[in-house]
N, C-alpha and C positions, 0 to 999 in steps of 0.2 A: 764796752767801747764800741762793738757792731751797733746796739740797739741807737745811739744816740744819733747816727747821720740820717737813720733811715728815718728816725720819727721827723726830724727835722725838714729832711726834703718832703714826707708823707703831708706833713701840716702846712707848707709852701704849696704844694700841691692842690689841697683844697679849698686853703686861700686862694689861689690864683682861678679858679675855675667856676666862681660866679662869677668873678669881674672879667672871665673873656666871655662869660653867656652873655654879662651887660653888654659888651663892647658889641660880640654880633647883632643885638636887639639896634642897636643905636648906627647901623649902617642903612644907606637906600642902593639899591641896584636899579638899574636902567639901564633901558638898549636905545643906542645910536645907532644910528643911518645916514650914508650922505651918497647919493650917486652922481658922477661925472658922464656927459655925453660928450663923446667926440667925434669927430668923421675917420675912419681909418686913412690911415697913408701910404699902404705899403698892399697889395693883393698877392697869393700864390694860387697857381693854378696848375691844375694836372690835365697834362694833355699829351695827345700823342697819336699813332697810326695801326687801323686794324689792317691785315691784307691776309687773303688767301691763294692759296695754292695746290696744285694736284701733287705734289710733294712737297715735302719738308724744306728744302734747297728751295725751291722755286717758290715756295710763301716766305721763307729767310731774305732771300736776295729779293723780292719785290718790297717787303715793308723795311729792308734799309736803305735801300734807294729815296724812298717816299718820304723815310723818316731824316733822312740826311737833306735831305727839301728842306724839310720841316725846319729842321734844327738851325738851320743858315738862315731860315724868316725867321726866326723867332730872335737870334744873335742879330740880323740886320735891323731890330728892332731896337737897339740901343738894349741889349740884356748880355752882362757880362757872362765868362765863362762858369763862373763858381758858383752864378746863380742858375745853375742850370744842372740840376742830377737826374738821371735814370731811379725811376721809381719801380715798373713793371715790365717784365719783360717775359713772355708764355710764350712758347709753341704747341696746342693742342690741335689730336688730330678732331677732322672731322668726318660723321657718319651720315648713311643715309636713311632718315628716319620713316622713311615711307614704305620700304620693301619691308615683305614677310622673314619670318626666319631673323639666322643670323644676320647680324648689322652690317652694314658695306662702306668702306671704309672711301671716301669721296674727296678727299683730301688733304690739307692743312690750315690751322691760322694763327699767325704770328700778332702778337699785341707790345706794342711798345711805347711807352709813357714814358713822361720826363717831369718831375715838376720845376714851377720857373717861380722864380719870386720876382717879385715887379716891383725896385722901391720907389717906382716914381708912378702913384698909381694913373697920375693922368696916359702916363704910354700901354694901362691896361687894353684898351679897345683896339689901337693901334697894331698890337705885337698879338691879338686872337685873330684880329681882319688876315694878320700876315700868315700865322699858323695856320688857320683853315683855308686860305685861299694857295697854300703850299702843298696842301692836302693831306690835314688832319680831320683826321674822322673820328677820333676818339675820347674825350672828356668828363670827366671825374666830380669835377666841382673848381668852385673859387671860394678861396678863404681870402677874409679880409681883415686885415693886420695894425696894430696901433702899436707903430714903435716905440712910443716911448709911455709907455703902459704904466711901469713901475714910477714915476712921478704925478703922471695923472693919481694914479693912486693913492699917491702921500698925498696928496690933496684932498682925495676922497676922505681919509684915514683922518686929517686935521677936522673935515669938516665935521666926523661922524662921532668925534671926542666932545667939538662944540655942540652939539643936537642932544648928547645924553646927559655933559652940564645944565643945559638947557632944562631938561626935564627934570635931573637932580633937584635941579634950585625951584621948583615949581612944589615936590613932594614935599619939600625941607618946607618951603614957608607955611606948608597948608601943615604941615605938623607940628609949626611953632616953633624949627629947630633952623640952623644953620648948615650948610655945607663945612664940613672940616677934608682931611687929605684924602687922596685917592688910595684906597684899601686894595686896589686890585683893577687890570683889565684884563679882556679876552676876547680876541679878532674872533670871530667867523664870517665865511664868504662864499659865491658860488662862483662859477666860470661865464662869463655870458654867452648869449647862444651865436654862432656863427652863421652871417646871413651866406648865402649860396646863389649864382645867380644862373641863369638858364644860357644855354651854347646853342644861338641859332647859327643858320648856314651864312651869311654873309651882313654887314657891318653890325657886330655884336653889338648889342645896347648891355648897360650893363651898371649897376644901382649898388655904390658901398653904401647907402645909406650912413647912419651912426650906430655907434656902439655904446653901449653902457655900463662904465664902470662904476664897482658898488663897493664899498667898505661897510660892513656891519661888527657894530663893537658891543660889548655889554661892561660897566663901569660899577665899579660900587664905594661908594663913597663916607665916611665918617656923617653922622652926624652929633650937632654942637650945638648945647643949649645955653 
């Protein structure tokens, strides 16, 4: 009574196992691609005030003065509260690297950063003229931002499904065979790179160029003779 199930599934078994060797011979794989350019919409930028001091209090209190400047041009800039957080904020001492011997302690510096997100990027230019002519002297970078990323994407995503049919039905005729159902996909993708733009001293110029988003798919498909 044990021996009879197992022979049973045993011989189902080996039946089944040329006809999914056939079935894998009789698929095609291909990789799609489809990339979207956009112009970003949205910039963040870290910026903010170095100051020094022969003490600690006195580099504290000159770079919040400087930076309370700062912070009221960059809000009078049409930038709301929430888009506006402390990023960095150091007090290291400083020495003096020219005498012999031990090091001599020459005084302090205060570093305060904030990053700001800009969603209307035309007020980019506007709101750095106001930060550095408020007297920021300190800046990090400018990331440039595509709000609405995850749709451009499904875009990308549709078009990169169309591009590896594309190619299916190109293998398939030259083998004689038909496309039959989708057997399987599998996204991969990389991050694009983020352009950066340079912090001159007065009417920043300043280039979001485009960005590019990229969908990369690999598809495999039946084939049907």
């Amino acid at each position: 009574m044990t021996r009879a199930p197992f022979f049973i599934v045993l011989t189902a078994l080996v039946a089944w196992m040329p006809l999914a060797a056939r079935a894998a011979d009789r698929m095609v794989t291909v990789n799609g691609e489809a990339t979207v350019s956009v112009a970003p919409d949205v910039a963040v930028i870290r910026i903010g005030v170095t100051s020094q001091g022969k003490t600690a209090r006195e580099a504290s209190d000159a770079n919040a003065q400087k930076m309370t400047t700062v912070l009221a041009a960059i809000k009078g800039g049409g930038i709301s509260d929430k888009d506006v957080q402390t990023s960095r904020l150091t007090l290291q001492p400083q020495y003096d690297p020219n005498k012999g011997g031990a090091a001599r302690l020459t005084g302090f510096q205060v570093t305060n950063q904030v990053t700001v997100k800009i969603r209307d990027i035309d007020k980019l230019a506007g709101v750095l003229d106001k930060a550095i002519g408020a007297g920021a002297n300190e800046m990090s970078g400018i990331e440039f931002v595509v709000s609405e990323q995850s749709k451009l994407l499904d875009q990308a995503r549709d078009e990169a499904i169309a591009d590896a049919r594309r190619k299916a039905e190109l293998y398939a005729k030259a083998a004689g065979a038909k496309l039959g159902s989708v057997v399987a996909i599998a996204e991969e993708g990389a991050t694009p790179p983020r352009p950066i733009a340079a912090l001159r001293a007065a009417s920043v110029p300043v280039a979001p160029g485009e960005r590019e988003l990229r969908a990369m798919v690999t598809v495999s498909y039946e084939l049907v003779h």
